[in-house]
C-alpha positions as CSV (number, residue, x, y, z in Angstrom):
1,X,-10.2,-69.5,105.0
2,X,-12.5,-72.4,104.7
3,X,-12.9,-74.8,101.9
4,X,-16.0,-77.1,102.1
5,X,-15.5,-80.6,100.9
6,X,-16.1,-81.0,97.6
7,X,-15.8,-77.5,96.6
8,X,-14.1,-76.5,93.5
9,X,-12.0,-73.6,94.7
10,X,-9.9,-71.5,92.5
11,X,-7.5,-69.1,93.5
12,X,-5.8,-66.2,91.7
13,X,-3.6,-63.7,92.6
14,X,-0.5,-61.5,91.0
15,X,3.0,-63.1,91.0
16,X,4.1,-63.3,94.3
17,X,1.6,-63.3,95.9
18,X,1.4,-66.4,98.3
19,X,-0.7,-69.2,95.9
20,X,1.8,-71.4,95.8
21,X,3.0,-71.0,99.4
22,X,-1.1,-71.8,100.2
23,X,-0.9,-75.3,97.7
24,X,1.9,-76.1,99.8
25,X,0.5,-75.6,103.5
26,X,-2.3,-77.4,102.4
27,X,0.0,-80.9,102.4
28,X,2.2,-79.7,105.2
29,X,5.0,-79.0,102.9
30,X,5.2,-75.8,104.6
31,X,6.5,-75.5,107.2
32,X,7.6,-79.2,107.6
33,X,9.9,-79.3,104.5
34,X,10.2,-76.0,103.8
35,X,11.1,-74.4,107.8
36,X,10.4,-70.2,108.2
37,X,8.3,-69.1,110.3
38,X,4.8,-70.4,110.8
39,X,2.2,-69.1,112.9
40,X,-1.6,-70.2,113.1
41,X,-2.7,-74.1,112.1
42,X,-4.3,-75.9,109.3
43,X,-5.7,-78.4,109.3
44,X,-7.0,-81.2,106.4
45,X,-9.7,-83.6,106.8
46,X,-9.4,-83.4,110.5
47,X,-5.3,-83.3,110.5
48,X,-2.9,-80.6,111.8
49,X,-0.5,-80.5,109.0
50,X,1.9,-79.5,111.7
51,X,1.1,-82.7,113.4
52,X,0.6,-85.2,111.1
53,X,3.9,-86.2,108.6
54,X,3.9,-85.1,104.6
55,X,3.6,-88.7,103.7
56,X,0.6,-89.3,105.8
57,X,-0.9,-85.7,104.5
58,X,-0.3,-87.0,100.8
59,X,-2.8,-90.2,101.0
60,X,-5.6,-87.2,101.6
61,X,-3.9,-84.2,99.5
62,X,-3.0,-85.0,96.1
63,X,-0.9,-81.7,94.9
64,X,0.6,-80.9,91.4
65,X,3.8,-78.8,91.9
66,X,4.0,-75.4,89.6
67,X,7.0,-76.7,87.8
68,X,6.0,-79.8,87.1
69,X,9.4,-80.8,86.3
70,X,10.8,-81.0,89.7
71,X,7.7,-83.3,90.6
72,X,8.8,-86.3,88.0
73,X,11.8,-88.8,89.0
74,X,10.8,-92.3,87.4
75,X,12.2,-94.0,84.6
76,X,9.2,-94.1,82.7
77,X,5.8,-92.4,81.9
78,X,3.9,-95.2,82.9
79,X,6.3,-95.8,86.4
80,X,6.0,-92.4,87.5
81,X,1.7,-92.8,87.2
82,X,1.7,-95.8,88.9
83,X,4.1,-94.7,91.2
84,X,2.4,-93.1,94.0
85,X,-0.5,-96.4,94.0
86,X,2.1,-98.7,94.2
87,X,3.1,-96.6,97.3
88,X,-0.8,-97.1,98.8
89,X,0.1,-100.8,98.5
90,X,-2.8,-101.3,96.2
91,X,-3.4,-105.0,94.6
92,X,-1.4,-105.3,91.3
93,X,-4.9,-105.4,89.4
94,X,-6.2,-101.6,91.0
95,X,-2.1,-100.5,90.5
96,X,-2.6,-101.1,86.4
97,X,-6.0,-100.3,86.3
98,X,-5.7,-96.6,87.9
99,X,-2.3,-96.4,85.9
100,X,-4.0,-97.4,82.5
101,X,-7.2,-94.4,83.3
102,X,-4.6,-91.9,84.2
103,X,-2.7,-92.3,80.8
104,X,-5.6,-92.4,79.0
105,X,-7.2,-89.7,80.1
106,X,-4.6,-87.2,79.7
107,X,-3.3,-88.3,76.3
108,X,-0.4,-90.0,77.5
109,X,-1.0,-93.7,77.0
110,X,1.3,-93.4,73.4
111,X,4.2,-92.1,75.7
112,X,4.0,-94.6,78.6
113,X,7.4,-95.9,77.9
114,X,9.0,-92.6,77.7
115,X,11.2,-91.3,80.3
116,X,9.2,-88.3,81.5
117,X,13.1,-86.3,81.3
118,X,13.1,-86.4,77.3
119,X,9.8,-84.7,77.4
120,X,8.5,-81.7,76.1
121,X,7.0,-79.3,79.4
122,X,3.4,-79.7,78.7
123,X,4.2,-83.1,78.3
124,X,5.9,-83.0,82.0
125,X,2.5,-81.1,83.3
126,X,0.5,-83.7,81.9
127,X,2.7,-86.6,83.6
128,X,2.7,-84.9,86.7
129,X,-0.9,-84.6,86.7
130,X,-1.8,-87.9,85.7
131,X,0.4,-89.3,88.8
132,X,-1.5,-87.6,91.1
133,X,-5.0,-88.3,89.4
134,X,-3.7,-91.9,89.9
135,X,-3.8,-91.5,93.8
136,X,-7.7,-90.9,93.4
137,X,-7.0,-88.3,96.4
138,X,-10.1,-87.0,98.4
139,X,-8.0,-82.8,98.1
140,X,-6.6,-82.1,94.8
141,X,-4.7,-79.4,94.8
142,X,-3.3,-78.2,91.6
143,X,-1.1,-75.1,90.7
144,X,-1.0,-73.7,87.6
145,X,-2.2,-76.7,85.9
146,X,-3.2,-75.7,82.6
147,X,-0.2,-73.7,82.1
148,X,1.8,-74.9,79.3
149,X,-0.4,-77.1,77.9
150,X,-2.1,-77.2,74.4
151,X,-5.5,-76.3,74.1
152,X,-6.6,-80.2,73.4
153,X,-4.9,-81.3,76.7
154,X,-6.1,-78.3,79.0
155,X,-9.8,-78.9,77.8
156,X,-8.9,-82.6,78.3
157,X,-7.5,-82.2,81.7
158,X,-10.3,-79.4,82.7
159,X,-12.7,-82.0,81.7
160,X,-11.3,-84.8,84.3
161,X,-11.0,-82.3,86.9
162,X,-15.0,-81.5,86.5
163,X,-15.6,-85.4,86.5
164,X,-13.6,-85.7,89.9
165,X,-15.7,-82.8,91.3
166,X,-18.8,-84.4,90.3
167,X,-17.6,-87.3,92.0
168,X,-17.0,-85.3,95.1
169,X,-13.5,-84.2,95.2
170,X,-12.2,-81.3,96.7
171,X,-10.6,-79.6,93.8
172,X,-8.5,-76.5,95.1
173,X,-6.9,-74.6,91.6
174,X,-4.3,-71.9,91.7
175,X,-4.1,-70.3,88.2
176,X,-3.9,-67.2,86.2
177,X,-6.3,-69.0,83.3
178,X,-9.6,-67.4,84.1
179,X,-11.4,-69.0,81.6
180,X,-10.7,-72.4,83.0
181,X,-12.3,-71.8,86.1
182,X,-15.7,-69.9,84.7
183,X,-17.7,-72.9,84.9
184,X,-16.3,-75.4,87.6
185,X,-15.5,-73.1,90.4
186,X,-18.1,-72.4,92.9
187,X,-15.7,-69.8,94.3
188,X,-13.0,-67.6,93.0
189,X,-10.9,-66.7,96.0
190,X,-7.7,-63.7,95.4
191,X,-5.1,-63.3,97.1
192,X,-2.6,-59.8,97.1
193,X,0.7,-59.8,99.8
194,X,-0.9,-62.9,101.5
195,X,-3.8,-61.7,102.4
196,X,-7.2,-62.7,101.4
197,X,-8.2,-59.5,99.0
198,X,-11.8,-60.6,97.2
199,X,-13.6,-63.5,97.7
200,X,-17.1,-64.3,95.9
201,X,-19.2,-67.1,93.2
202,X,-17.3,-66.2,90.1
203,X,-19.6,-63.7,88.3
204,X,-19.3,-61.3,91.0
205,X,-15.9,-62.0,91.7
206,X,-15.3,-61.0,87.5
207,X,-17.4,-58.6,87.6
208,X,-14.9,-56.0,89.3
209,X,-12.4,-55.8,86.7
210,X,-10.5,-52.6,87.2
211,X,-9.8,-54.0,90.7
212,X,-8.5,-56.9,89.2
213,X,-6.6,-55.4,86.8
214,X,-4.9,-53.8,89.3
215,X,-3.5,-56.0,91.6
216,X,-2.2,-57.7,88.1
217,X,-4.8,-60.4,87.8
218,X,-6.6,-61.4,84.6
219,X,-10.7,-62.3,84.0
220,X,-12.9,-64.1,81.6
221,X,-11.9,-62.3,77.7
222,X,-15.9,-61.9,78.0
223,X,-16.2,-60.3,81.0
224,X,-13.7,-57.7,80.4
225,X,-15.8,-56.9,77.0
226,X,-18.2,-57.0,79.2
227,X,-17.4,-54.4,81.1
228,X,-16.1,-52.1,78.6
229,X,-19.4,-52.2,77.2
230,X,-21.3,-51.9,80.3
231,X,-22.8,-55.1,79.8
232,X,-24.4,-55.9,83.6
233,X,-24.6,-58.5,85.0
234,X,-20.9,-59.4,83.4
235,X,-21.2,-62.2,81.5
236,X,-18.8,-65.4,81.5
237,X,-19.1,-67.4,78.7
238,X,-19.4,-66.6,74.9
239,X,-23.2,-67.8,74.5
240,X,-24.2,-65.4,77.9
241,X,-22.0,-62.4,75.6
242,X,-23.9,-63.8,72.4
243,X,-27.5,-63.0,73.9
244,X,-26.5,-59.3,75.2
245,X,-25.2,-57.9,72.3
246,X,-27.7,-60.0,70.4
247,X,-30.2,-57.6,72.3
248,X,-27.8,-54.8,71.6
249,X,-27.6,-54.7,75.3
250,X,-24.6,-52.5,75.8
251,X,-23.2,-49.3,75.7
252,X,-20.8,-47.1,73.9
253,X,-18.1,-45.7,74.0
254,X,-16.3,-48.4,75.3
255,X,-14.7,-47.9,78.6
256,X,-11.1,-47.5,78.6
257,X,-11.4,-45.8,74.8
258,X,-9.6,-47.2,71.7
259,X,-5.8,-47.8,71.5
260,X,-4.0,-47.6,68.2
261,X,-3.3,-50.8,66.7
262,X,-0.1,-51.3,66.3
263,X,1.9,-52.7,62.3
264,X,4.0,-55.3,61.9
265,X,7.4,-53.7,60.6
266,X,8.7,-56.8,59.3
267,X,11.2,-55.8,55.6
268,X,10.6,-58.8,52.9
269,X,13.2,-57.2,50.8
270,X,16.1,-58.2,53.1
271,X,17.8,-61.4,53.4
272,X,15.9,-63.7,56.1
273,X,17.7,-63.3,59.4
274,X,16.3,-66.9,60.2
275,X,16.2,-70.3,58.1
276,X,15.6,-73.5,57.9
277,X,16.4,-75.8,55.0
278,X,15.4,-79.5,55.5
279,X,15.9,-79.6,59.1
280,X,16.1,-83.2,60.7
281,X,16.8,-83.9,64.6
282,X,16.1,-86.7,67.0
283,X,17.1,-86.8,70.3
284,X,19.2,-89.8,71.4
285,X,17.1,-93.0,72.1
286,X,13.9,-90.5,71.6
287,X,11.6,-89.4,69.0
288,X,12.1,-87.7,65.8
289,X,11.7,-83.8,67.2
290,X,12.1,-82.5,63.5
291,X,11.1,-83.9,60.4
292,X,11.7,-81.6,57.3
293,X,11.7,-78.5,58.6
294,X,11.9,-75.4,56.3
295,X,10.9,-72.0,56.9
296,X,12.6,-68.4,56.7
297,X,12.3,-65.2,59.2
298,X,12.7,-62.1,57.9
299,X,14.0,-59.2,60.0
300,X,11.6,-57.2,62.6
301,X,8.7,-59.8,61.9
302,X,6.3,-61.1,64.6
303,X,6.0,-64.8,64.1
304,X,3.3,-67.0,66.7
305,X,4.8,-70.8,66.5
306,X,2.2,-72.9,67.7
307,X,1.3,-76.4,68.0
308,X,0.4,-79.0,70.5
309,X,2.7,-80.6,73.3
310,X,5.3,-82.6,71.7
311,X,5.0,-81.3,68.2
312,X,8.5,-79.6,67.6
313,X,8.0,-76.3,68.6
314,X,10.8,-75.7,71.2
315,X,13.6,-78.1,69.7
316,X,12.7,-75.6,66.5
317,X,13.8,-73.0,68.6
318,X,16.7,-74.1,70.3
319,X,18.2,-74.7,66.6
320,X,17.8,-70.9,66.1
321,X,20.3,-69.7,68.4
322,X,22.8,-72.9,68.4
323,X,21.8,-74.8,71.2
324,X,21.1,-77.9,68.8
325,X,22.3,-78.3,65.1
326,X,20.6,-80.0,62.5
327,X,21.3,-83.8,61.7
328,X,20.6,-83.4,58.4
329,X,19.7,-80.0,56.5
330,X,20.9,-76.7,57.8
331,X,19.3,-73.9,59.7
332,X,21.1,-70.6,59.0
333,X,21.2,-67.3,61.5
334,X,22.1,-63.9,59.5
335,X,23.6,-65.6,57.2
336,X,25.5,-68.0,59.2
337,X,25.5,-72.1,59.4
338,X,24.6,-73.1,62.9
339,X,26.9,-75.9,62.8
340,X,29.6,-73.4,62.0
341,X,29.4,-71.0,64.8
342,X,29.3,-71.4,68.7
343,X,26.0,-71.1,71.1
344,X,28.2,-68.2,72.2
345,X,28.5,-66.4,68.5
346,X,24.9,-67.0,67.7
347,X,23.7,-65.7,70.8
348,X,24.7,-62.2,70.3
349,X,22.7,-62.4,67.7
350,X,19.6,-64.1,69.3
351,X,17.9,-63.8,72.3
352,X,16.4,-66.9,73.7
353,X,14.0,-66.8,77.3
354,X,13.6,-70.9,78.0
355,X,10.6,-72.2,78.8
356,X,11.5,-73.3,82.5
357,X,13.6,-70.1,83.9
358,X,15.5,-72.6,86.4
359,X,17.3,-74.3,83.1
360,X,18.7,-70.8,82.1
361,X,19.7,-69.3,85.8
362,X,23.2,-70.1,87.1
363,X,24.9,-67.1,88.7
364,X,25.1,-65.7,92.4
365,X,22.7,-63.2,91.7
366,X,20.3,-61.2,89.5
367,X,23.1,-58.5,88.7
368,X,25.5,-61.3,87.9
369,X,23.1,-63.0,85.8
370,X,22.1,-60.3,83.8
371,X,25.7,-58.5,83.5
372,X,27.0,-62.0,82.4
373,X,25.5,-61.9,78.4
374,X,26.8,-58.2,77.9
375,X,30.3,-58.6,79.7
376,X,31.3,-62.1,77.3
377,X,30.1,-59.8,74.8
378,X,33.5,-57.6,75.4
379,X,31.5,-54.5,76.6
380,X,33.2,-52.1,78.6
381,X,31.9,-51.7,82.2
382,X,30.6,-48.3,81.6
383,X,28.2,-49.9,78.7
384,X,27.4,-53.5,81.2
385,X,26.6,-51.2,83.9
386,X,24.0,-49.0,82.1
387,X,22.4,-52.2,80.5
388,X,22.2,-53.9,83.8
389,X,20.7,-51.2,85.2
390,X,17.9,-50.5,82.2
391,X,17.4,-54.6,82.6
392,X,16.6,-54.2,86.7
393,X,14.3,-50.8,85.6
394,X,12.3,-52.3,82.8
395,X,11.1,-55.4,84.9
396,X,11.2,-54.2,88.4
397,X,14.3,-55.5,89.6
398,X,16.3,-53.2,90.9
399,X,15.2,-54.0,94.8
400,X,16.6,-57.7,93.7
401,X,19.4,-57.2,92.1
402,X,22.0,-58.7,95.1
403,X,20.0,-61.6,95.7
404,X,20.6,-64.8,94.4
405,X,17.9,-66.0,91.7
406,X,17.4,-69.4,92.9
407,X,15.6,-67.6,96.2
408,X,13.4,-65.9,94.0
409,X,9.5,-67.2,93.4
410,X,9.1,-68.9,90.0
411,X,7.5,-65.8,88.0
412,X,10.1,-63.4,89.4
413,X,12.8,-66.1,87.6
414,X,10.7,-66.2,85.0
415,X,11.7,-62.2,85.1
416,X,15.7,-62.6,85.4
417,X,15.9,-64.6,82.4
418,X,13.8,-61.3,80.5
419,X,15.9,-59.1,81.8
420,X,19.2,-61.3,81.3
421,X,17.8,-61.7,77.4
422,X,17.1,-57.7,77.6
423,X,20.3,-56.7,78.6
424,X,22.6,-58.2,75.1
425,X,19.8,-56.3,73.1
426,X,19.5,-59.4,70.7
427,X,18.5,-59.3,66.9
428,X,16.1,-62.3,67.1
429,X,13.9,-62.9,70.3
430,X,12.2,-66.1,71.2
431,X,10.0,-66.3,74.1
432,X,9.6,-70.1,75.0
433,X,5.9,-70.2,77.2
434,X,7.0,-66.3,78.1
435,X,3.6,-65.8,80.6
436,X,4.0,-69.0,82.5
437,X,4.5,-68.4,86.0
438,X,3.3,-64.8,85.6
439,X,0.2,-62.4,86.4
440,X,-1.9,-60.3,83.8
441,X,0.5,-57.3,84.8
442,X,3.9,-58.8,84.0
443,X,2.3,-60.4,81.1
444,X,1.1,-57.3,79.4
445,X,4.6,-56.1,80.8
446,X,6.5,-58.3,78.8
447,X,4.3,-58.3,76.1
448,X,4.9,-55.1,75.8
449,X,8.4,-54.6,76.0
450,X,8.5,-57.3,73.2
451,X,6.1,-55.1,70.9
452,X,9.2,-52.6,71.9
453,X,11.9,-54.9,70.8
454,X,10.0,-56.0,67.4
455,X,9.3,-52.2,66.8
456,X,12.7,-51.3,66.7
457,X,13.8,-53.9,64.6
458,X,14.0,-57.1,65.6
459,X,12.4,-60.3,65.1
460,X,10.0,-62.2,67.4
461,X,9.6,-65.9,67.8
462,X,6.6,-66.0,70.4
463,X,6.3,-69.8,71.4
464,X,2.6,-70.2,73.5
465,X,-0.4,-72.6,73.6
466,X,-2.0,-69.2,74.9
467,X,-3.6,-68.3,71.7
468,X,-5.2,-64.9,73.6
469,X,-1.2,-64.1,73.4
470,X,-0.3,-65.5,70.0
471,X,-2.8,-63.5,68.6
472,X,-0.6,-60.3,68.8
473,X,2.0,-62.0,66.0
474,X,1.0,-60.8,62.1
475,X,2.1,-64.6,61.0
476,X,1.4,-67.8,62.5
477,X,3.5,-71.3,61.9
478,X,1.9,-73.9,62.6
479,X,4.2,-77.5,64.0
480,X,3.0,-81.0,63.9
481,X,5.2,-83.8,64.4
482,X,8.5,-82.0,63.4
483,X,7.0,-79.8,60.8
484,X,6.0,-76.5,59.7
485,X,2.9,-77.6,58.3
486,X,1.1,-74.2,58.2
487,X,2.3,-70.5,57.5
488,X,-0.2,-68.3,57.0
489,X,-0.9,-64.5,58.4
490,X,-2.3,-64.7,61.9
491,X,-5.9,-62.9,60.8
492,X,-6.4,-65.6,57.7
493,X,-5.7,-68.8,60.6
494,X,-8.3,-67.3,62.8
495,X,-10.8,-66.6,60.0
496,X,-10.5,-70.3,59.5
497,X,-12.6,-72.3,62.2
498,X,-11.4,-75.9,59.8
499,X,-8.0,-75.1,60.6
500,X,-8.1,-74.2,64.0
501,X,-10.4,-77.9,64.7
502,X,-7.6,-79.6,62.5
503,X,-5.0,-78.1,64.0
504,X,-6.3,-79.1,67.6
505,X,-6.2,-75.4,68.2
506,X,-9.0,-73.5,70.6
507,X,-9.6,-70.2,69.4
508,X,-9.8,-67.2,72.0
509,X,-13.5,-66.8,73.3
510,X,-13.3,-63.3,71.8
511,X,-12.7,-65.0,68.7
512,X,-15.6,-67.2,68.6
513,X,-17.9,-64.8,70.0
514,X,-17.4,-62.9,66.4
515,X,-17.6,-65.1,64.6
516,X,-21.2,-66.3,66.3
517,X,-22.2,-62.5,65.6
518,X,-20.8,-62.9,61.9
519,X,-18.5,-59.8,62.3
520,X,-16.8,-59.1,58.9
521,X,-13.3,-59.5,60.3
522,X,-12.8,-62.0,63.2
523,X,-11.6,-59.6,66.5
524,X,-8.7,-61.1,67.8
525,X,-8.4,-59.3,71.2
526,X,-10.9,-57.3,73.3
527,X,-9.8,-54.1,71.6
528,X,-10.3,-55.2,68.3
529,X,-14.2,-56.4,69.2
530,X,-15.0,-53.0,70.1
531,X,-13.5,-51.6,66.9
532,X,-15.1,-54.5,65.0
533,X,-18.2,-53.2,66.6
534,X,-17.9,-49.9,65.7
535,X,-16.9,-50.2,62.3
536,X,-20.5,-52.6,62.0
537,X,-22.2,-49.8,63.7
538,X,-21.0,-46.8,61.8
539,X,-20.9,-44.4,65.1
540,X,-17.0,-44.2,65.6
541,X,-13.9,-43.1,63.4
542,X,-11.4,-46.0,64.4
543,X,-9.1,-45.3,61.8
């Protein structure tokens, strides 16, 4: 492998499959902080990074840890950017001055005096980022970057990255966000066990989706429609898909065929198994997290709660299963006051994945973890051990189930806590950021076994800046500053372009794209283009 300077490299890859070990060779991380077994050398603007110390390495490599999290230890916002300068020994003046672009740039010059531990995680990503943009390194590496974050800040952070590569840095990007890499990379490198698998410019990289798809790794939403329309070459941005099937310049019937498309099963009549009445909360010495909040949940609904960093969206969340109680107001679960039942009670009741896995895992090992929920349940051990083992099955497991969690990689913890939720077969499921961490396959995965859930009864709270997932909810609630300040069905928000710019919301490029071709309904996925297309072309029965 070879990275030229000032190339924009991204690399993709299932879970698992050596990215992050890669971002962390490249600053001689591994092996010099984290031992194993290392054969061959690497070597960064002329250094051995077996030769040459971490802290030496980090004047040339900036690198932005996958959970960003771990990365922050400052007091402050604005002490953890100007952090690593200070550390360069910089003049006071070049120290502010590098501090005050790195705020600004990312949005975070209004939180500056804010520890970084009372943020919200795309908040974290965006600190951790901005510390490392502060360096002005000549290597950036960066994994998972945009993961987590709201639409504004990704385009806002994509946006400095292509500056910096303009400017000559050597960007290397780990992600599982194809779109953000269609037009900065240069080259789209994959990775599978390790190994180097595909390597190519981007187009023809995207162009071979069924491989792709099968080693678990997602493309451009426009080249996969691409492709099931036999659209050559694939194109990679909505204007490119805009002029081929402007010049009817495809194919049908779309490869792959047409799924069914699946109801939301949601019962109005019956009392709301979810509500919130006047909800109030501040965090100590922090900001106000929830301002007014009302809303009700009714039983086997799909609800998308979206919103920027910051806006409310997980402390809304952690009030539905106990974890925090109202100040003023009252949030009620089945029936029940929060502030009159235990985190314990409530959580037989709901299901909640956290947004970083490493806040929810505690025991020895993945058995433990999952068997934990159903045994303080009072199950017998006949009934634990057969919803154990369903857990292991249903996300691939069972070949980890005596390890301990912590050794795991991030998605595969990312998978415990599913399988830990899975396991007390909860009434009400909230997924917190559910796909960070993880590949196209375990996303569809859990996607699916959600779908599952919600199908046979219960509610979903889907929590994601990923609109190509929050699309798959029948209602949408919108958060800003504490509030629910939109509810509306998910197909009415789409249809909307005034709300989405309002709302600081990016609409999927599938979304867009049908709109530019003035499709009667807006196409919220891939699938639903090609039926949107053949409704408008009156050659297929998708009914």
């Amino acid at each position: 492998m070879h990275v030229e300077s000032g190339e924009f490299l991204a690399v993709m890859g299932p879970t698992g499959a050596g990215k992050t070990t890669l971002c962390l060779a490249l600053n001689g991380l591994v092996p010099q902080s984290t031992g194993g077994s290392f054969r061959g050398n690497v070597w960064v603007a002329g250094c051995n990074t077996k030769a040459h110390p971490v802290a030496e390495l980090a004047t040339q490599v900036g690198l932005v840890f996958q959970d960003s999290e771990s990365q922050l230890f400052n007091m402050s916002v604005e002490d953890e950017v100007a952090f690593g300068p200070e550390g360069l020994g910089l003049p006071v003046e070049e120290i502010e001055g590098r501090a005050e672009w790195a705020l600004g740039v990312l949005g975070l010059t209004e939180l500056r005096d804010r520890s970084p531990a009372h943020l919200s995680g795309g908040q974290q990503r965006r600190v951790a980022i901005a510390a490392v943009l502060a360096m002005r390194p000549g290597i950036l590496v960066l994994d998972e970057p945009t993961a987590g974050l709201d639409p504004l800040a990704r385009l806002a952070m994509l946006s400095v990255i292509g500056q910096l590569r303009n400017q000559g840095t050597t960007v290397v990007m780990v992600t599982q966000d194809a779109d953000a890499v269609t037009g900065l990379a240069d080259r789209v490198l994959v990775l599978d066990a390790g190994q180097i698998v595909l390597e190519g410019p981007p187009q023809e990289v995207f162009g071979k989706v069924e491989q792709l798809h099968a080693l678990g790794v997602d493309v451009p939403q426009v080249a996969e429609l691409s492709y099931r329309l036999g659209i050559q070459p694939p194109c990679l941005t909505v204007e490119q898909a805009f002029q081929a099937l402007s010049r009817n310049d495809w194919r049908w019937p779309p490869a792959g065929g047409l799924a069914q498309t699946p109801t939301d099963q949601a019962d109005q009549t019956r009392e709301a198994v979810i509500s919130f009445e006047d909800a109030w909360y501040r965090y100590a010495g922090g900001a106000q997290a929830l301002a007014g909040a009302d809303l009700a949940i009714s039983p086997a609904e799909y609800v998308a709660l979206i919103g920027a960093n910051g806006s409310g969206k997980t402390t809304l969340a952690k009030h539905m299963n106990g974890l925090l109680r109202p100040q003023q107001g009252r949030v009620l679960v089945a029936g029940f006051d929060t502030r009159r039942k235990s985190a314990g009670e409530l959580a037989r009741r709901v299901g909640y994945v956290f947004q970083n896995p490493d806040h929810q895992i505690f025991a020895p090992t993945v058995w433990e973890e999952i068997a934990f929920g159903p045994r303080n349940l009072g199950l017998d051990r006949e009934e634990i051990q057969k919803r154990v083992g369903s857990a292991l099955a249903t996300f691939g497991l069972t070949s980890l189930a005596e390890l301990p969690p912590a050794t795991l990689s991030y998605g595969q913890r990312r998978l415990v806590t599913l399988a830990a939720v899975h396991g007390m077969q909860p009434q009400v499921l909230i997924l917190d950021e559910p796909s960070v961490g993880l590949d196209r396959r375990l996303t569809v995965q859990v996607t699916e076994w959600a779908s599952e859930l919600h199908a046979a009864g219960a509610a979903v709270v889907l929590i994601t800046h990923d609109m190509r997932l929050a699309v798959l909810a029948s209602r949408c609630l919108l958060m800003q500053a504490g509030k629910v300040t939109l509810d509306t069905p998910m197909a009415e928000f789409l249809s909307r372009p005034e709300r989405l710019v309002r709302a600081g919301i990016e609409a999927p490029p599938i979304v867009e794209l049908g709109r530019r071709l003035g499709l009667p309904a807006v196409p919220p996925t891939v699938e639903d283009f090609c039926r949107a297309l053949a409704r408008q072309a009156g050659e297929v029965d998708v009914e």
